[in-house]
C-alpha positions as CSV (number, residue, x, y, z in Angstrom):
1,X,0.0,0.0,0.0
2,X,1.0,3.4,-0.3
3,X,-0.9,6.5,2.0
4,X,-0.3,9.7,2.0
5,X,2.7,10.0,3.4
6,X,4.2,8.2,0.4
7,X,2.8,10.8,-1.9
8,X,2.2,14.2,0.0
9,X,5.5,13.8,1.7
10,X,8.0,13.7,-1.5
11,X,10.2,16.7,-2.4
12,X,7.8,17.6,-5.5
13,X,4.9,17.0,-4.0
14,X,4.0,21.5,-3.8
15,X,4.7,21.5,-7.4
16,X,3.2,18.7,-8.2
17,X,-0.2,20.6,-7.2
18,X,1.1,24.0,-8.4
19,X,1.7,22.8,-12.0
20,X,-0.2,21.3,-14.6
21,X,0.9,17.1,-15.1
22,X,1.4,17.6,-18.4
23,X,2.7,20.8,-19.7
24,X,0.8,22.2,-23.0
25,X,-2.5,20.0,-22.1
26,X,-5.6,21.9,-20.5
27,X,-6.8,21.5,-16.6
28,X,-9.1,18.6,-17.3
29,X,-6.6,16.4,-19.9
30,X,-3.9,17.1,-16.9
31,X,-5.9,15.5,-14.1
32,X,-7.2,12.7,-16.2
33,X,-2.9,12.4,-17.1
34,X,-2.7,12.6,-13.2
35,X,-5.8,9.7,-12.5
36,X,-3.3,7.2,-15.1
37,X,-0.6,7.5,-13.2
38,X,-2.5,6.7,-9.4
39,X,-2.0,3.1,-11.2
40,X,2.1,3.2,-11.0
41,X,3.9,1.1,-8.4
42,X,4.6,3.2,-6.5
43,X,2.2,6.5,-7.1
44,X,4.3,9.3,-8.4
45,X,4.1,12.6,-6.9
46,X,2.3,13.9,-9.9
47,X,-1.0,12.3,-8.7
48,X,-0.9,14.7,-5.6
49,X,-2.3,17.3,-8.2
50,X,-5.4,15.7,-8.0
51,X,-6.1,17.0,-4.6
52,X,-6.5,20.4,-5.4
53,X,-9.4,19.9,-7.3
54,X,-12.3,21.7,-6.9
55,X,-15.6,19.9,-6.7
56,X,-16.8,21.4,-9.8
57,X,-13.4,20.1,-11.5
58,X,-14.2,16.7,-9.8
59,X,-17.4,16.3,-11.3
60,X,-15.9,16.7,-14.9
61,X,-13.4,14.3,-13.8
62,X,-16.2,11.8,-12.6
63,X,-17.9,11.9,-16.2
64,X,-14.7,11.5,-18.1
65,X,-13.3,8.6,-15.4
66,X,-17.3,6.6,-16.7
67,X,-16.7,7.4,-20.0
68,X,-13.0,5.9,-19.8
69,X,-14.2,2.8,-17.7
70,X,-11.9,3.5,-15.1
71,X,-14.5,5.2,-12.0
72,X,-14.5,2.1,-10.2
73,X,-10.8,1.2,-10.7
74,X,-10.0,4.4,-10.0
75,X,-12.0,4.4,-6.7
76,X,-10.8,1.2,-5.5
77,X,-6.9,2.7,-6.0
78,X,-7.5,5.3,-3.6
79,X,-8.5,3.7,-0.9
80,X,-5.3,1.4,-1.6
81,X,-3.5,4.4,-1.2
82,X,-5.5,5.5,1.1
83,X,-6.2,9.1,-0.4
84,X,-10.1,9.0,-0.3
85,X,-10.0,12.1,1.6
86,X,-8.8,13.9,-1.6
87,X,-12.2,13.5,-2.5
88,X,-14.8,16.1,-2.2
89,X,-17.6,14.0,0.3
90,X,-20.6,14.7,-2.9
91,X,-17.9,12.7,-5.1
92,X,-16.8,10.1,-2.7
93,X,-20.6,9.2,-2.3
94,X,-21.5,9.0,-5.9
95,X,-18.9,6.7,-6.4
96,X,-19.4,4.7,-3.6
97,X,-23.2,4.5,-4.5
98,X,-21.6,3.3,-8.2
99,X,-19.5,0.5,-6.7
100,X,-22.3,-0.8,-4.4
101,X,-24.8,-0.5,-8.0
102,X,-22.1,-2.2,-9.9
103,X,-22.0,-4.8,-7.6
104,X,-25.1,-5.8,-7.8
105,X,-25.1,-5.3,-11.3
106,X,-22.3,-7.6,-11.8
107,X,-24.3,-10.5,-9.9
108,X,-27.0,-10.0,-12.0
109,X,-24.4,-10.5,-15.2
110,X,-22.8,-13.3,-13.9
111,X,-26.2,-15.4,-13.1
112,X,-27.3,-14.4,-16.6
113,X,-23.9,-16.2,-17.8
114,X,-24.6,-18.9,-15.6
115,X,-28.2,-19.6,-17.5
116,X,-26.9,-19.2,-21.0
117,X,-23.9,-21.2,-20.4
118,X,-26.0,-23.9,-19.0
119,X,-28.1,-24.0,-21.9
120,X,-25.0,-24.0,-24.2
121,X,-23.1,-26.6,-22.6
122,X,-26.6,-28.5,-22.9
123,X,-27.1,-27.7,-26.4
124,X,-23.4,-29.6,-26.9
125,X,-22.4,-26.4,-28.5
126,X,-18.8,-25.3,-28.8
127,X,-18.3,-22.1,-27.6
128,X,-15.9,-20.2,-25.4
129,X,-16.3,-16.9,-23.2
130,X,-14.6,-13.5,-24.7
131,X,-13.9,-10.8,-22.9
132,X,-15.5,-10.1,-19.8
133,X,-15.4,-12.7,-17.2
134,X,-13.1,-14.5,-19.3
135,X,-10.6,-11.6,-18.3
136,X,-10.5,-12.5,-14.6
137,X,-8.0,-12.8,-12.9
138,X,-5.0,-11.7,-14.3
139,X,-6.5,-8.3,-16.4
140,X,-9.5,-7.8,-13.9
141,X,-8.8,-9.3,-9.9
142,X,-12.1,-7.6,-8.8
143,X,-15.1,-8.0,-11.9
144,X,-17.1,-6.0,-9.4
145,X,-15.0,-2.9,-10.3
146,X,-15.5,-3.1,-14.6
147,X,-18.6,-1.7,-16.2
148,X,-19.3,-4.4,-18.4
149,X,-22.7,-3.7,-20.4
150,X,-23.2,-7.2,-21.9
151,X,-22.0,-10.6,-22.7
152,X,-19.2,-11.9,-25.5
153,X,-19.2,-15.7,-26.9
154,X,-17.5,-17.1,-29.3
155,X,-19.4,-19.8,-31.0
156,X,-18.2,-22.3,-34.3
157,X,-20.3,-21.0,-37.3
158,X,-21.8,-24.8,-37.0
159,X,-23.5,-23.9,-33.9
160,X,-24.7,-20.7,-34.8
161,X,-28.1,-21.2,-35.3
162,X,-28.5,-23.5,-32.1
163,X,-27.1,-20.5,-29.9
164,X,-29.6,-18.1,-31.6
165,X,-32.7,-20.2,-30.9
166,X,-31.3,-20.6,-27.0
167,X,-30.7,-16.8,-26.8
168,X,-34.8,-16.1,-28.5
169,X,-35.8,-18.6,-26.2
170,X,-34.7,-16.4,-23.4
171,X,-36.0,-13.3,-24.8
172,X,-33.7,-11.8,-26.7
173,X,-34.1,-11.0,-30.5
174,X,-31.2,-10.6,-33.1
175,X,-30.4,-6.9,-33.4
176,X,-28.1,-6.5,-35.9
177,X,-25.2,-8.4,-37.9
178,X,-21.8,-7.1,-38.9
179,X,-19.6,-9.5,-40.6
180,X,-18.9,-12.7,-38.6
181,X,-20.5,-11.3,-35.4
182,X,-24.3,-11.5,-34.7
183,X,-25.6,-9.0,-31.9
184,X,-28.6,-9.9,-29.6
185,X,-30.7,-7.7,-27.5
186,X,-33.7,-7.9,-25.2
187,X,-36.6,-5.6,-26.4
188,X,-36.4,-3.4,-23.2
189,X,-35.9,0.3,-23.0
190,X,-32.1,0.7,-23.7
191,X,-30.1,2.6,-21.0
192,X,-29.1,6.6,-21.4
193,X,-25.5,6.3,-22.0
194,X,-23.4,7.1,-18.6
195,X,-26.4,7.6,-16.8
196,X,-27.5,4.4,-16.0
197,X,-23.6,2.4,-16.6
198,X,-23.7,1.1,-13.0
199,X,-27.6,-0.1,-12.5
200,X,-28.4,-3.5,-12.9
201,X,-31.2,-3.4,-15.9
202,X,-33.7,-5.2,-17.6
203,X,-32.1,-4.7,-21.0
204,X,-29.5,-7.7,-21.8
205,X,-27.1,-7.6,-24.7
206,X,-25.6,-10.9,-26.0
207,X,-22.8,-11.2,-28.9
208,X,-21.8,-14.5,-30.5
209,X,-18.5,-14.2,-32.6
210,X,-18.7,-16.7,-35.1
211,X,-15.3,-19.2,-35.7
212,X,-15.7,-20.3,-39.4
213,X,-15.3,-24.0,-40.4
214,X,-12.2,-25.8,-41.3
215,X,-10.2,-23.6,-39.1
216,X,-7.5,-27.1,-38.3
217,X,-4.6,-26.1,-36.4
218,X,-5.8,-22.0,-36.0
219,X,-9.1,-23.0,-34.3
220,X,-9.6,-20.8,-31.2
221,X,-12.1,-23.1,-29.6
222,X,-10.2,-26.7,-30.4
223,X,-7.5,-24.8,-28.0
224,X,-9.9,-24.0,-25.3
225,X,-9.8,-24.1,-21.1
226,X,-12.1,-24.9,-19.1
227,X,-11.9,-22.7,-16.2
228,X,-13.8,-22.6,-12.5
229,X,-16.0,-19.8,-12.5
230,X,-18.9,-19.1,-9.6
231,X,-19.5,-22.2,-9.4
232,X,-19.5,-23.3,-12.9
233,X,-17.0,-24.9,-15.8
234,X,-16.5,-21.9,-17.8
235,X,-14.7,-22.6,-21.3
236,X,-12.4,-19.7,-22.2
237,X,-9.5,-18.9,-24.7
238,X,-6.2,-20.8,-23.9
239,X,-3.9,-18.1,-21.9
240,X,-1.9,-17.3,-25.0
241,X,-4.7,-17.1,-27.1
242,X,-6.5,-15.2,-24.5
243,X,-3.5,-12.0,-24.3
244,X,-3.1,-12.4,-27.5
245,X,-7.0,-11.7,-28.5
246,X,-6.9,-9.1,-25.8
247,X,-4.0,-7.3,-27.1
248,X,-5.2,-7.4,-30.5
249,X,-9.2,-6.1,-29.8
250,X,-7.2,-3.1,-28.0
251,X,-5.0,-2.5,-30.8
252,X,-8.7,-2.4,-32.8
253,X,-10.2,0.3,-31.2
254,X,-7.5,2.3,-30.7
255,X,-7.1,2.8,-34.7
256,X,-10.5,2.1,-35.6
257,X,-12.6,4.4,-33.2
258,X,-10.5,4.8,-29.6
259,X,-9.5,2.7,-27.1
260,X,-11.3,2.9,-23.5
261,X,-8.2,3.9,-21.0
262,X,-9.8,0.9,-18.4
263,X,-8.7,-1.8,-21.7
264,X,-5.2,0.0,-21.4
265,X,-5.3,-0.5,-17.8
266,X,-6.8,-4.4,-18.1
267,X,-4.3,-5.3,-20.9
268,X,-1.1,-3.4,-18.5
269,X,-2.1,-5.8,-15.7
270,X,-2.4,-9.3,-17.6
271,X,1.3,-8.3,-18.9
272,X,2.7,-7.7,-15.0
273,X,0.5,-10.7,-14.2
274,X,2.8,-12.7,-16.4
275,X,5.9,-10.7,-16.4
276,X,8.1,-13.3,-15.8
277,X,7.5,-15.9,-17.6
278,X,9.8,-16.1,-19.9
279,X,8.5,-19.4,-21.8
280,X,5.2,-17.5,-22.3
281,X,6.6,-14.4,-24.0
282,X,8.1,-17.1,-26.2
283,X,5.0,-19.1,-26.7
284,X,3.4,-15.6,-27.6
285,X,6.4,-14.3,-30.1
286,X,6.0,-17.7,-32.1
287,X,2.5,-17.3,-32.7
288,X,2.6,-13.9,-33.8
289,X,5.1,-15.2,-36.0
290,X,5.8,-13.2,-39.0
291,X,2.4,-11.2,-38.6
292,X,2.9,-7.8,-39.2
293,X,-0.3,-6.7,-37.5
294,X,0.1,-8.6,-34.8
295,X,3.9,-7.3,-34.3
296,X,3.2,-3.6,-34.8
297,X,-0.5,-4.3,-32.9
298,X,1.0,-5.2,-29.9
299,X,4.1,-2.6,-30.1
300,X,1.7,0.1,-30.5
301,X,-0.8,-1.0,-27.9
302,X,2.7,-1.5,-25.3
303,X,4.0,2.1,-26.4
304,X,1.1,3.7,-25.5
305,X,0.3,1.9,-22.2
306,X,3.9,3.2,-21.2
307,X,3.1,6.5,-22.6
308,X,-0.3,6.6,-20.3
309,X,1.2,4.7,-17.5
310,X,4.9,4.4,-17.2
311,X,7.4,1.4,-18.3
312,X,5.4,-2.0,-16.9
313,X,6.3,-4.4,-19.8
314,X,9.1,-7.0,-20.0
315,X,12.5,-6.8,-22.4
316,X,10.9,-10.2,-23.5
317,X,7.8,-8.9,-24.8
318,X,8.1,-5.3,-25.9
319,X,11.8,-6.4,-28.0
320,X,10.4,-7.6,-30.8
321,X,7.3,-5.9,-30.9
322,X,7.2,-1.9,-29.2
323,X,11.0,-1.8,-30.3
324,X,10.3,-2.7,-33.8
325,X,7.7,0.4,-33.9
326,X,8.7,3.0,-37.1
327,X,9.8,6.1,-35.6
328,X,6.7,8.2,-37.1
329,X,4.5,5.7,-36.0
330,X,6.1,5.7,-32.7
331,X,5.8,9.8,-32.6
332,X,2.1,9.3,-33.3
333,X,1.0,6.9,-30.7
334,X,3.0,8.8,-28.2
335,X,1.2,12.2,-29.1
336,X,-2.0,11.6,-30.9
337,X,-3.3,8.1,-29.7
338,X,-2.2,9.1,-26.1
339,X,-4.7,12.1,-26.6
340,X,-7.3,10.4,-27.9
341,X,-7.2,8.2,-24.6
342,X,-7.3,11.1,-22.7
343,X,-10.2,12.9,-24.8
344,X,-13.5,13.1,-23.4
345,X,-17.4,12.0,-24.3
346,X,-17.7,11.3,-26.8
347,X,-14.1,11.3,-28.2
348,X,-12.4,12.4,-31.4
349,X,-11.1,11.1,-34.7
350,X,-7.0,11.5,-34.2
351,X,-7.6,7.8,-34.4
352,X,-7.0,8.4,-38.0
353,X,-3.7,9.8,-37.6
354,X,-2.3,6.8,-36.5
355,X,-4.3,4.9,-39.8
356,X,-2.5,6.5,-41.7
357,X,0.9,5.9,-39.9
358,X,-0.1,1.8,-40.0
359,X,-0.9,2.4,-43.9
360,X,2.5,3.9,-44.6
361,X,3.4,0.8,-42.5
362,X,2.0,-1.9,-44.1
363,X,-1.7,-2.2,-42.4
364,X,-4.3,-0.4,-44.2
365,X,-7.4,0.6,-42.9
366,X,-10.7,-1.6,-43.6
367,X,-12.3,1.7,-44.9
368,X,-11.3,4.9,-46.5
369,X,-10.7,8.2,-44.8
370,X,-14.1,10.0,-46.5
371,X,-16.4,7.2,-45.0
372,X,-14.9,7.5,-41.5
373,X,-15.0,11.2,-41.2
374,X,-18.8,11.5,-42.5
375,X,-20.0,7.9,-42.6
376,X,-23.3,7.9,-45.0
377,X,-24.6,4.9,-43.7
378,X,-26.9,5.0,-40.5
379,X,-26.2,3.4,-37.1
380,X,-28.7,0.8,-36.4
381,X,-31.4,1.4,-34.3
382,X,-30.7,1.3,-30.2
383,X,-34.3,0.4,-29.8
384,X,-36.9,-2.8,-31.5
385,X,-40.2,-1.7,-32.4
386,X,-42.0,-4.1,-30.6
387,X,-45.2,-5.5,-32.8
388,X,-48.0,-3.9,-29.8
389,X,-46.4,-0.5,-30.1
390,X,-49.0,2.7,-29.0
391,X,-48.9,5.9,-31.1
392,X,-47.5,7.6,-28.1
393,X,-44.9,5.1,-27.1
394,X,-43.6,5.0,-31.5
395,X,-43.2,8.9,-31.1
396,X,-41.1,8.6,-27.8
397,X,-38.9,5.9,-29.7
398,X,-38.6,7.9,-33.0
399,X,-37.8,11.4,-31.5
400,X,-35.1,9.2,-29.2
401,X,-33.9,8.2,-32.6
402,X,-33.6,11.3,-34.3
403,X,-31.8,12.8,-31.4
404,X,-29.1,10.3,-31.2
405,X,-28.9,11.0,-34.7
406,X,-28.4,14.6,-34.4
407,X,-26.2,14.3,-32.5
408,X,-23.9,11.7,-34.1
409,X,-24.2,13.7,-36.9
410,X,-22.9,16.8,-34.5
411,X,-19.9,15.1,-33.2
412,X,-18.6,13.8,-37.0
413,X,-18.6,17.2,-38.2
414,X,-17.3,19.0,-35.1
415,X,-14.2,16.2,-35.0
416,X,-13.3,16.1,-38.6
417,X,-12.8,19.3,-38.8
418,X,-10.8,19.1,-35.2
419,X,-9.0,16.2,-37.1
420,X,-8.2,18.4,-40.2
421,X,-6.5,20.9,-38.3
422,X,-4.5,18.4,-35.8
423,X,-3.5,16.6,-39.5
424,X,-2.2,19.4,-40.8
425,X,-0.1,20.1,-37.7
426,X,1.1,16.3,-38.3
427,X,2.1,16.6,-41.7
428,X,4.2,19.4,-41.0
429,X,5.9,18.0,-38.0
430,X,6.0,14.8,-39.8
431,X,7.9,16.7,-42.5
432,X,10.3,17.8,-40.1
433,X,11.5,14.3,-38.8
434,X,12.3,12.8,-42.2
């Protein structure tokens, strides 16, 4: 553990809450820089910053720490380091209230598991858990503390259409489909995004991640553990197989959309949960073989976890991986993916910064710069029509609908052109290291 007197009591500690964290970033990207480093073994002085906050700058903070994924992490570090009384009493009770609602909510997750999985390993199907629960214990030692909104399966394509009859037969409908993954929902009310994170709810969201046939010697599932979980046998991705998914689904948000700084935080602790073992770093170097997405994947997810959080990972891992990283791409992810972790609801589009990077790289993106600034297609709907529907209660649903439109609609063009400035900075700078 480390108290106060570990923090409060170094030699930088008054300047540490005189001075911004970071120089050149704003008040609020500071103190979310600050919140990263509370993770460090052992806390730097910098985090001491945080305790001059006001409550009004603790309420920003509070959104951007739900948003990130982090509130109940971040909670739970505090009172390791035994710092609570930094915060202001309104904000010490709303996160309490959180963790206590997220508990509950995670019970209500896991006995939902419990009845799907039943029906599964009844069914004979093969299938393994993703993400979530299947994270415990090495990313996640406490599943109370992560806002997980719904449940992740991996199912062989063979078995599809078994799981989706078990999944309608417990009331959820298929919602939509986007390439080999089919998402399920229950026709209840969606939840307003942050507001309702921590509350257990009646809506349910189910995604089955279809393995396709013939897979032989790359089959995820015919590498499967079984694993003791509350009480059940829960099947889950072999550990290698498991880090190196995890890795990999970080790597895709982070140049795809962005990258939730809680999965920086989960991926950091799986690697320090393994950091010695040295016949595992092998294991995981052979199977990423020659694969240049995987290499430069994992380099750039390691870079930026040491940008966000300080050095953590192992000469075995990050030596043929974050060391292999091309010096513009390194300069990106250290600047511009680093900001879009630390960028607030609902985030930005410097993601595309670092697209370009991987292009120049060798990794091209799935889809061209014009559709990802102002995407013609629509989102699909957050809400069924169910077939009784009143007058009243279709107007409620279609006004909902046209104001999360709106307001996607609102945020594409506010970041692209925030994206077209920052590129034209990038270009230039770029310019200048070549």
């Amino acid at each position: 553990m480390y108290g106060n007197d570990q923090l409060a009591g170094t030699p930088s500690f008054a300047a540490a809450r005189e001075t911004p964290a970071h120089e050149g970033l704003e008040a609020q990207t500071a103190a979310r820089a600050a919140v990263l480093k509370c993770f460090c073994h052992p806390a730097p002085a910098q985090c001491a910053w945080l305790e001059s906050l006001s409550v009004r700058e603790w309420k920003r903070l509070l959104r951007w720490l739900d948003f990130s994924g982090l509130a109940l992490y971040f909670f739970d570090r505090m009172k390791e380091l035994e710092t609570t009384s930094w915060l202001p009493a309104t904000i010490f009770a709303q996160l309490q209230q959180n963790a206590d609602a997220n508990a509950e909510r995670t019970r209500a997750l896991v006995a939902e598991a419990h009845g799907i999985e039943a029906e599964f390993q009844q069914s004979r199907l093969s299938y393994a858990v993703l993400k979530g629960f299947s994270l415990w214990p090495h990313s996640v030692p406490k599943l109370e503390l992560r806002a997980q909104a719904d449940l992740d399966y991996l199912v062989a394509e063979r078995d599809a259409d078994q799981a989706r009859r078990v999944l309608e037969a417990k009331g959820y409908y298929r919602h939509a489909v986007s390439g080999r993954t089919w998402e399920f929902k229950t026709h209840d009310l969606p939840a307003r995004p942050l507001e309702d994170l921590y509350r257990a709810r009646a809506h349910r969201s189910v995604e089955l991640h279809l393995e396709a046939s013939g897979e032989g010697a790359h089959s995820l599932l015919a590498r499967r553990e079984m694993r003791p979980f509350h009480g059940i046998q829960m099947p889950a991705l072999a550990a290698a197989d498991l880090f190196l998914w995890q890795g990999m689904h970080v790597f895709k948000h982070l140049s795809q959309d962005m990258a939730r700084a809680s999965h920086l935080l989960e991926f950091r602790r799986h690697v320090m949960a393994r950091r010695d073992d040295a016949g595992f770093w092998r294991q995981l170097q052979a199977m990423a073989g020659n694969s240049l997405r995987m290499v430069l994947g994992l380099g750039v997810v390691t870079r930026l976890i040491e940008v966000a959080f300080g050095p953590f990972a192992p000469e075995d891992l990050r030596s043929w991986n974050a060391d292999r990283l091309p010096g513009s791409l390194r300069l990106c992810v250290e600047a511009y993916a680093y900001r879009s972790v630390l960028a607030g609801f609902p985030g930005n589009k410097l993601y595309l910064l670092l697209q370009g990077e991987l292009a120049i790289a060798g990794i091209p993106a799935k889809r061209t710069l014009r559709e990802q600034l102002l995407p013609l297609r629509l989102p699909p709907a957050r809400e069924h029509a169910p077939e009784d529907e009143s007058l009243p209660a279709r107007m409620r649903r279609l006004r909902r609908r046209l104001g999360f439109l709106f307001f996607r609609l609102r945020f594409h063009w506010t970041a692209g052109i925030h994206y077209a400035w920052v590129a034209a900075r990038w270009r230039k700078q770029r310019k200048g290291q070549a």
